[in-house]
C-alpha positions as CSV (number, residue, x, y, z in Angstrom):
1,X,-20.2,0.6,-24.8
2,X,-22.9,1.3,-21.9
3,X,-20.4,0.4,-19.5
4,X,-17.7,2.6,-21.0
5,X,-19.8,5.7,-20.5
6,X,-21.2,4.4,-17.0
7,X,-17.3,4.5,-15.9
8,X,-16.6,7.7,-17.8
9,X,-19.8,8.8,-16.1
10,X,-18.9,8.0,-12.5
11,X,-15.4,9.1,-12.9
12,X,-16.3,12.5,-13.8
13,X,-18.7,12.5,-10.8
14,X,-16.1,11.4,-8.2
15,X,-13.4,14.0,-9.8
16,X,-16.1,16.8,-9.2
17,X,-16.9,15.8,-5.7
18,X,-13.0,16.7,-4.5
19,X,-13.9,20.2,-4.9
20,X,-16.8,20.4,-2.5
21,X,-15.0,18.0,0.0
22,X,-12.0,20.0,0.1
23,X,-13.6,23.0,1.6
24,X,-16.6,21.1,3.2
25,X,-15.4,21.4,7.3
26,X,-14.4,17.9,8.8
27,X,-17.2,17.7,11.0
28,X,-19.8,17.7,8.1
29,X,-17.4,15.1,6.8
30,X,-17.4,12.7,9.4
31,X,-21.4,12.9,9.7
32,X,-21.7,12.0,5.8
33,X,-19.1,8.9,6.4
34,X,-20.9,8.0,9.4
35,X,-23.9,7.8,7.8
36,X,-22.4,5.7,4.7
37,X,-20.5,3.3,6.9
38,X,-23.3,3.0,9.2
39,X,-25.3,2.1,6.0
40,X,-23.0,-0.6,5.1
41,X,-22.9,-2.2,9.0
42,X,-26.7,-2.1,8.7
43,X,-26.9,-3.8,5.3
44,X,-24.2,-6.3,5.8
45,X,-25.0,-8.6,9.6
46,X,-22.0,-10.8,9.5
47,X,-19.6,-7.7,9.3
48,X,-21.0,-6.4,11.7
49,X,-20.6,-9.4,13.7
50,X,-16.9,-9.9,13.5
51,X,-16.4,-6.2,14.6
52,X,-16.1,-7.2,17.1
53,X,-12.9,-9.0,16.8
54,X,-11.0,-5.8,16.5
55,X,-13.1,-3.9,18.9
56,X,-11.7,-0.6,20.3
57,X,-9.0,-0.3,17.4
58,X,-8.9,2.9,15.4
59,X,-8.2,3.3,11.9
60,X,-6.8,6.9,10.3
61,X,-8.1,7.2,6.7
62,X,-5.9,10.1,4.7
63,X,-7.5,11.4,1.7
64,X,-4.8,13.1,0.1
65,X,-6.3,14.5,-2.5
66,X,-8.5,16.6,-0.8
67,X,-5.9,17.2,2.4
68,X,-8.4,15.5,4.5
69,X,-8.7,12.9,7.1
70,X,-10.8,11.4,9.6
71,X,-10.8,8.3,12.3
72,X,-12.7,5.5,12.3
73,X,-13.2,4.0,15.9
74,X,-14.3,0.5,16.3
75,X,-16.5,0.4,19.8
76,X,-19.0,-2.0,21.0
77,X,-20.3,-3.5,17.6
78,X,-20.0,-0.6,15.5
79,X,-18.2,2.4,13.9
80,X,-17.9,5.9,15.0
81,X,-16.8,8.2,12.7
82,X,-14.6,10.8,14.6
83,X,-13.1,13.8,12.6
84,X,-9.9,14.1,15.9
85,X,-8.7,11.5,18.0
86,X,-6.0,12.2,20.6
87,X,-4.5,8.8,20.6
88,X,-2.1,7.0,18.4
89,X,-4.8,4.9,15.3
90,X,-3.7,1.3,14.7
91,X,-3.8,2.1,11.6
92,X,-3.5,4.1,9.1
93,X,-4.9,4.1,5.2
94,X,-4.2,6.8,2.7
95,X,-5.3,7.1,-1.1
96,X,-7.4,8.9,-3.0
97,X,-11.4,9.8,-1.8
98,X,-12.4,7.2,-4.7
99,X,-9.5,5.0,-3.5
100,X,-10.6,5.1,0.1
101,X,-14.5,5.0,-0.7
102,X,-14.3,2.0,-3.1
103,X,-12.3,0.1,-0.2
104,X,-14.6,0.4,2.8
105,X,-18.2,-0.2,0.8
106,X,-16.2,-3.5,-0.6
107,X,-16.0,-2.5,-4.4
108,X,-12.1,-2.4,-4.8
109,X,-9.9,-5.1,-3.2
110,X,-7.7,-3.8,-0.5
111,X,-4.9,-6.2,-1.7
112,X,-5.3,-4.9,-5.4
113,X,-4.9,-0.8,-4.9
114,X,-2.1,-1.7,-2.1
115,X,-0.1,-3.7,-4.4
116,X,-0.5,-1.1,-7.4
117,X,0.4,1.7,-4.7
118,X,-2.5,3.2,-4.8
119,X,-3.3,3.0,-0.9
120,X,-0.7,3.0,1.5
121,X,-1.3,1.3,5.0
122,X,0.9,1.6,7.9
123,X,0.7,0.4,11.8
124,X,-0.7,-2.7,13.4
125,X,-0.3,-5.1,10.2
126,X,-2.1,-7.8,12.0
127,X,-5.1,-5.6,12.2
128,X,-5.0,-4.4,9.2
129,X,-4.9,-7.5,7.7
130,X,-7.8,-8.4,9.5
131,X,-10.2,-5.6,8.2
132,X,-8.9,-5.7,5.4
133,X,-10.1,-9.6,5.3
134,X,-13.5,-8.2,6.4
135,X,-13.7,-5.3,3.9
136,X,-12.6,-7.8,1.2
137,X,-15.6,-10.1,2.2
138,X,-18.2,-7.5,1.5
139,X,-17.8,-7.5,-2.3
């Protein structure tokens, strides 16, 4: 039963977030992400340490539910969070904010919400793979 209302609990707070993010500008955005993703780097060593394996590739994340989207750029060790980039990204990931979220803190396996169509990933499928092995190794 507790874990019932703990889902029913987060779920409302994630649906009520997409309000605020939809009209939040991108550049607040990309500071909050940066600061999450920065978090998980920090708190997991061995990703961090095989990021460098697809160093200098950029990934597009698409939330379509809120219209929004924002780059992440691999570079020396780490990841920027850019709201533009001017080039082509490697790769590209769209879903939900929840969808999207759950994926790059390692709570939702990338394979699982691609196969039930609930993220879509196009480009470089060797490197996506490869993150996607990283991400998956977080959880």
């Amino acid at each position: 039963m507790k874990e019932d209302r703990a889902k029913r609990i987060k779920g409302t707070l994630v649906k009520s977030m997409n309000i605020p993010l939809k009209i939040m500008p991108l550049w607040m955005e990309a500071i909050g992400v940066g600061v999450m993703v920065s978090m998980m780097v920090e708190k997991n060593p061995r990703f961090k340490q095989r990021l460098g394996e697809i160093d200098g590739k950029v990934f597009l994340f698409e939330a379509k539910d809120i219209e929004k989207r924002f780059h992440l750029h691999i570079k020396d060790g780490g990841i920027k969070v850019v709201p533009h980039f001017a080039g082509t990204p490697d790769v590209t990931m769209s879903g939900t904010v929840k969808v999207l979220t759950d994926v790059l803190l390692g709570k939702e396996d990338p394979d699982t919400v691609f196969f039930s169509r609930r993220l879509e990933i196009s480009g470089d499928t060797a490197v996506a793979i490869h993150f996607k092995n990283m991400l998956a190794a977080l959880g």
